[in-house]
C-alpha positions as CSV (number, residue, x, y, z in Angstrom):
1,X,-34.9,-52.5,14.5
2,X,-36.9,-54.1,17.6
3,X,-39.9,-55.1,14.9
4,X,-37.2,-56.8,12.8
5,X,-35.3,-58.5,16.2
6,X,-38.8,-59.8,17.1
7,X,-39.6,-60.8,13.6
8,X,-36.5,-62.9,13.7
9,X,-37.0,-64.4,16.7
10,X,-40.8,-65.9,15.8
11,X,-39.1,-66.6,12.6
12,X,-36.8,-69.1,15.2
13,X,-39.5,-70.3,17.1
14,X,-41.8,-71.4,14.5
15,X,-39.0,-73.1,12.7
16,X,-37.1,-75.0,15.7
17,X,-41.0,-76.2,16.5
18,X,-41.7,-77.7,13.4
19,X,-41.1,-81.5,13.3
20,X,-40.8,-82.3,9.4
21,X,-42.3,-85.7,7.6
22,X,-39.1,-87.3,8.2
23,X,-38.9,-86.4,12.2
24,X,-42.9,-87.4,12.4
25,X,-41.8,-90.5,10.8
26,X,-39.1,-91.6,12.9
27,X,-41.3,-90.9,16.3
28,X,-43.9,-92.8,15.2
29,X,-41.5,-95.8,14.2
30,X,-39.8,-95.5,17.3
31,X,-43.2,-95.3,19.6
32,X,-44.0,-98.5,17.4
33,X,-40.8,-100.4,17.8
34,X,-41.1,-99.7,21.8
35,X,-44.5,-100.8,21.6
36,X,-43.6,-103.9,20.5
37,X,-40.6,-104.3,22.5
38,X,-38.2,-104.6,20.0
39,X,-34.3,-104.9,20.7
40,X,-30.6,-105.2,18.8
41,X,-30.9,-106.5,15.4
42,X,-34.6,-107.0,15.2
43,X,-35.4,-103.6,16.2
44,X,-32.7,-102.1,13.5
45,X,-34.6,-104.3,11.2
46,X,-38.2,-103.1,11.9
47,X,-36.6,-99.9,11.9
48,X,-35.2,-99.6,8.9
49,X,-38.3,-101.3,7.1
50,X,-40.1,-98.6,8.7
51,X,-38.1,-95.4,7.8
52,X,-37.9,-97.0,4.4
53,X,-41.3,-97.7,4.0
54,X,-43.3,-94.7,1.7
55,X,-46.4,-93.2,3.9
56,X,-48.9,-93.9,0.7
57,X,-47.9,-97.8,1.3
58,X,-49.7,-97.8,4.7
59,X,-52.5,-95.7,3.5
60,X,-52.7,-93.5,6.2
61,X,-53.1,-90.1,6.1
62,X,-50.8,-87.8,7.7
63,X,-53.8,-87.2,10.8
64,X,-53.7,-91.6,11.3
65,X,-50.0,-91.5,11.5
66,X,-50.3,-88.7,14.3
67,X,-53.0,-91.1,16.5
68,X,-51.0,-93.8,16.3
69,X,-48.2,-91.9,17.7
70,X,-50.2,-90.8,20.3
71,X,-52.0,-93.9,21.0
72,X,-48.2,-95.6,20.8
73,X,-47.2,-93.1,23.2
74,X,-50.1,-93.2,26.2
75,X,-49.7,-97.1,25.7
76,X,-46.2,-96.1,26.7
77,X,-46.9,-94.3,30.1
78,X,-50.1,-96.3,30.6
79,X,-52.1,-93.7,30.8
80,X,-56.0,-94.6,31.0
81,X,-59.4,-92.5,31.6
82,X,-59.5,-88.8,32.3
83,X,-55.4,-88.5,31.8
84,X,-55.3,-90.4,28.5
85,X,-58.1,-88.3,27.6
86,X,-55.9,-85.2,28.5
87,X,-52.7,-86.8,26.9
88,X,-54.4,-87.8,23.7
89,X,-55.8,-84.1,22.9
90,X,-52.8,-82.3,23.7
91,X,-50.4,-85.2,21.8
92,X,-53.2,-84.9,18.9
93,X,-53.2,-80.6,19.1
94,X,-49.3,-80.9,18.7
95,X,-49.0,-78.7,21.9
């Protein structure tokens, strides 16, 4: 019974963790629409271009879409040197 309990609960974890395609997508259009400093009716419209738009248009690979999140992201919070450095691996290690 406690082997199944536990089994269940990793089971949980794992799956609450996971950021699916769609969820990847949407973070990396919204780090890219706050990057640019989009608002109201400009920013629905990059958005929905965006979301819309199929991942084998932009050619990147799944790893590119990832660093430009990232890069999106410590842009962001202005992060520079030894702390970008840090950001960067652990936004890239998904941790």
């Amino acid at each position: 019974m406690n082997k199944l309990l536990i089994a269940l609960l990793l089971s949980c974890v794992c799956v609450s963790t996971y950021a699916g395609p769609q969820q990847e997508k949407m973070k990396t259009c919204n780090a890219e629409a706050k990057t640019k400093a989009l608002a109201g009716d400009e920013r629905k419209a990059f958005m929905k271009e965006c979301l819309s738009a199929d991942g084998a248009k932009s050619g990147l690979t799944a790893q590119q879409e990832k660093m430009k999140t990232c890069n999106a992201d410590a842009k962001t919070k202005a992060l520079a040197g030894d702390e970008r450095k840090a950001f960067m691996k652990s936004c890239l290690s998904g941790k």
